[in-house]
C-alpha positions in Angstrom: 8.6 -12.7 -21.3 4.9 -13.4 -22.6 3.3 -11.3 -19.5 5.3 -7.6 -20.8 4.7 -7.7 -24.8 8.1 -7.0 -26.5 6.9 -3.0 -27.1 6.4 -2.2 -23.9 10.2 -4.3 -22.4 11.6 -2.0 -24.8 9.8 1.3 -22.9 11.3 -0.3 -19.9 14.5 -0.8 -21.5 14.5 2.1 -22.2 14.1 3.7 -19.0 16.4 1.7 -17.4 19.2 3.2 -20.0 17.7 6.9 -19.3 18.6 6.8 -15.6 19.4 8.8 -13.8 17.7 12.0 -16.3 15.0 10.9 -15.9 14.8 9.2 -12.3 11.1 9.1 -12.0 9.0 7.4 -14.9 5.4 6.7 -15.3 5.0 3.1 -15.0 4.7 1.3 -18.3 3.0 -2.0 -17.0 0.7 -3.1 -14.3 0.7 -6.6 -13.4 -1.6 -8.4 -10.9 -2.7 -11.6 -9.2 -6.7 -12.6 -10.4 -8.1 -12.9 -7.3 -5.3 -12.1 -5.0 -4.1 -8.9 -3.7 -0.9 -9.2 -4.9 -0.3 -5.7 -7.7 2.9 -4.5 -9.6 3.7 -1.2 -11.1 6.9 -1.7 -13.2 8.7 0.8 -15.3 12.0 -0.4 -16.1 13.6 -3.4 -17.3 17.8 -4.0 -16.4 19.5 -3.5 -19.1 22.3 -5.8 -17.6 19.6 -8.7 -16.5 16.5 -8.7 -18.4 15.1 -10.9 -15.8 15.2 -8.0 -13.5 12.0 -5.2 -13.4 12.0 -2.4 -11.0 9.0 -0.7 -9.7 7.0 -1.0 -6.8 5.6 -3.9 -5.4 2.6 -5.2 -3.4 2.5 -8.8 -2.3 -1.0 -7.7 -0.2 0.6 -7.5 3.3 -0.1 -4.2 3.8 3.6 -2.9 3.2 3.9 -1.6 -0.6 7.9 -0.9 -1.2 9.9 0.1 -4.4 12.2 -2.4 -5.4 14.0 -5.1 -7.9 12.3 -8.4 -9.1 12.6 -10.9 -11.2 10.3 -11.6 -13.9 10.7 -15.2 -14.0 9.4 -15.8 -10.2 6.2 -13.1 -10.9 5.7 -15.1 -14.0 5.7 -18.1 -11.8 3.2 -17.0 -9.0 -0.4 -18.3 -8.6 -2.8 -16.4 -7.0 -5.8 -18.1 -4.6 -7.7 -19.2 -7.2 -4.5 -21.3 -9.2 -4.5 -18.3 -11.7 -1.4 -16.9 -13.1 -0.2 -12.9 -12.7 -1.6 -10.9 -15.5 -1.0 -8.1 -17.2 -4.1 -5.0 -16.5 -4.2 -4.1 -20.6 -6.4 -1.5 -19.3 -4.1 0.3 -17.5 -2.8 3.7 -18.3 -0.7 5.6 -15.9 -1.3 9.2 -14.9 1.5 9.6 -12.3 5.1 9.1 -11.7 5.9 6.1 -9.9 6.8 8.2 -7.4 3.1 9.2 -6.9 1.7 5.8 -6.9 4.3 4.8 -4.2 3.2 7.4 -1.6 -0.2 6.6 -2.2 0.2 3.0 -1.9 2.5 3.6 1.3 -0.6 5.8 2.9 -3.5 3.3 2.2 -1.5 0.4 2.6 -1.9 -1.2 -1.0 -1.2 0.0 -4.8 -5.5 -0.6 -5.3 -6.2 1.7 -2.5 -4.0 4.0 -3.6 -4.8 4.2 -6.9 -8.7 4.6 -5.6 -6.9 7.6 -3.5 -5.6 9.3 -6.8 -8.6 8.9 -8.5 -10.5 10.5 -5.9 -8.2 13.5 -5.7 -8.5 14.0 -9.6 -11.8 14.2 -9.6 -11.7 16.5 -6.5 -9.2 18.6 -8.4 -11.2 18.5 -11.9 -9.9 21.9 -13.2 -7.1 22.7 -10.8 -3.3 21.3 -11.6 -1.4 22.4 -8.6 0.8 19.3 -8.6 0.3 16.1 -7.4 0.7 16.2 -4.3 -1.8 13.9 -1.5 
């Protein structure tokens, strides 16, 4: 799959074969639609069906959900502008998926959440009481 370099499937491979001890990961990749609203936050491949990611999901309806995909149909997407998904190499995760689901599930879309998050860091710049919004 030439959108998830080979290091980072085997992080989600490796996730996938950790469940259920560890039954909340950070995500490992964030893949996204150039100039479309369309963002994914995956952290594990199937180890069964390599085709098959799970993480959460926003297609840019308004309605973020955790879920199953397959790699081949993201892979096959075009945004508006004819572009193909990407891959963010920027992004480095600070939460459990868990976290990035709730927020994405009270603004309506992974961006605004992740704006959400951001915002509460900063609020919270020396306290760690958990992350909860």
């Amino acid at each position: 799959m030439h959108l998830i370099p080979e290091a980072l499937c085997a992080r989600m491979l490796a996730n996938d074969r950790n469940l259920p001890n560890d039954d909340d990961p950070f995500p490992v990749v964030r893949l996204f639609t150039p100039g479309g609203g369309a963002t994914w936050l995956l952290t594990e491949i199937d180890t069964d069906n390599p085709d098959s990611a799970f993480g959460l999901c926003d297609t840019g309806q308004g309605f973020p959900e955790l879920g199953y995909l397959s790699l081949t149909e993201i892979a096959s997407i075009r945004g508006p502008l004819g572009l193909p998904v990407e891959r963010d190499h920027s992004f480095e995760p600070q939460f459990p998926l868990s976290v990035y689901a709730k927020a994405a599930r009270q603004t309506g879309s992974i961006a605004a959440g992740d704006a959400l998050l951001k915002h509460t860091i900063h609020q919270r710049s020396n306290t760690t009481v958990g992350w909860q919004i």
